[in-house]
C-alpha positions as CSV (number, residue, x, y, z in Angstrom):
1,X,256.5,161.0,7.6
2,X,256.1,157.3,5.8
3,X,257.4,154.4,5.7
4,X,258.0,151.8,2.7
5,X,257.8,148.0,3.1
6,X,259.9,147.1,0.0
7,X,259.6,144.2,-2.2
8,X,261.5,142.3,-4.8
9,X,258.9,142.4,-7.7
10,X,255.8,145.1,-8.8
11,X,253.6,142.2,-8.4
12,X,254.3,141.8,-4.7
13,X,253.9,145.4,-4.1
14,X,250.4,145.7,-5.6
15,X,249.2,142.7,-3.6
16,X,250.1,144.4,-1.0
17,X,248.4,147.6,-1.4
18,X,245.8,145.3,-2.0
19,X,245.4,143.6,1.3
20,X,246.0,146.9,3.2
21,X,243.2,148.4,1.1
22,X,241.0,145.5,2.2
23,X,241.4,146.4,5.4
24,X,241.2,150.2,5.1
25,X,244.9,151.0,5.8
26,X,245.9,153.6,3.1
27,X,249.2,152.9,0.8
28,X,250.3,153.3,-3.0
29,X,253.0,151.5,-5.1
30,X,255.7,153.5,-5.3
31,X,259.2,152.3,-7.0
32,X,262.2,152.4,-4.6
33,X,265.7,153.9,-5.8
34,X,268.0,151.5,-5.8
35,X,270.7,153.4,-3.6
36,X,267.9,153.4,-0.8
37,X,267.9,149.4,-0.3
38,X,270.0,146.9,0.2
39,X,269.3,144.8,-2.4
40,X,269.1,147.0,-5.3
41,X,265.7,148.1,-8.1
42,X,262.9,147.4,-5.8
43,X,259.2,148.1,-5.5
44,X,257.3,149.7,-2.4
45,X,254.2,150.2,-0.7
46,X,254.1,153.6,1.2
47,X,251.8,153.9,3.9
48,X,251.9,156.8,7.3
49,X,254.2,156.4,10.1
50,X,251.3,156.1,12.3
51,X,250.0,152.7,10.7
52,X,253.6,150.8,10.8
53,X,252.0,148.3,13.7
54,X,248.7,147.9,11.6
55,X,250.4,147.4,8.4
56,X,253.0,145.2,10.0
57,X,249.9,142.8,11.7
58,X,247.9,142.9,8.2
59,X,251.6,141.3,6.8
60,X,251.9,138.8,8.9
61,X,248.3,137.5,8.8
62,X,248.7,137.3,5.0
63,X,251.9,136.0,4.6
64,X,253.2,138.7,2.9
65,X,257.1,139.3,3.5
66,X,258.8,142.8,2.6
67,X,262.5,142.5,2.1
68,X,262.9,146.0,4.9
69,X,260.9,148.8,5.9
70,X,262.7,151.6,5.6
71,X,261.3,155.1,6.5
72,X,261.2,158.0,4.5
């Protein structure tokens, strides 16, 4: 299982995967279907279940803000 921190714009997403690669967490851009979100076309950055506290701490101390996690 995975989860996906979405994002408004592609841009977002891969500075994301950017900072989690910077510290060794694993994740790819995916793009989210729009009936999965709340807010419609959105982008994602999947990453393991197991690293939802990781990820989540790497966030924060980069100010980077998903719209929702949602888990796939």
């Amino acid at each position: 299982m995975r989860y996906i921190a979405v994002f408004p714009t592609l841009t977002l997403a891969q500075k994301a995967v950017r900072v989690l690669k910077s510290e060794n967490l694993a994740s790819e851009v995916i793009k989210v279907d729009s009936t999965r979100t709340r807010r419609g076309c959105s982008w994602g950055v999947a990453f393991d279940e197991s690293k939802i506290f990781s990820v989540r701490m790497v966030f924060s101390n980069n100010s980077i803000a998903e719209r929702e996690i949602i888990k796939e």
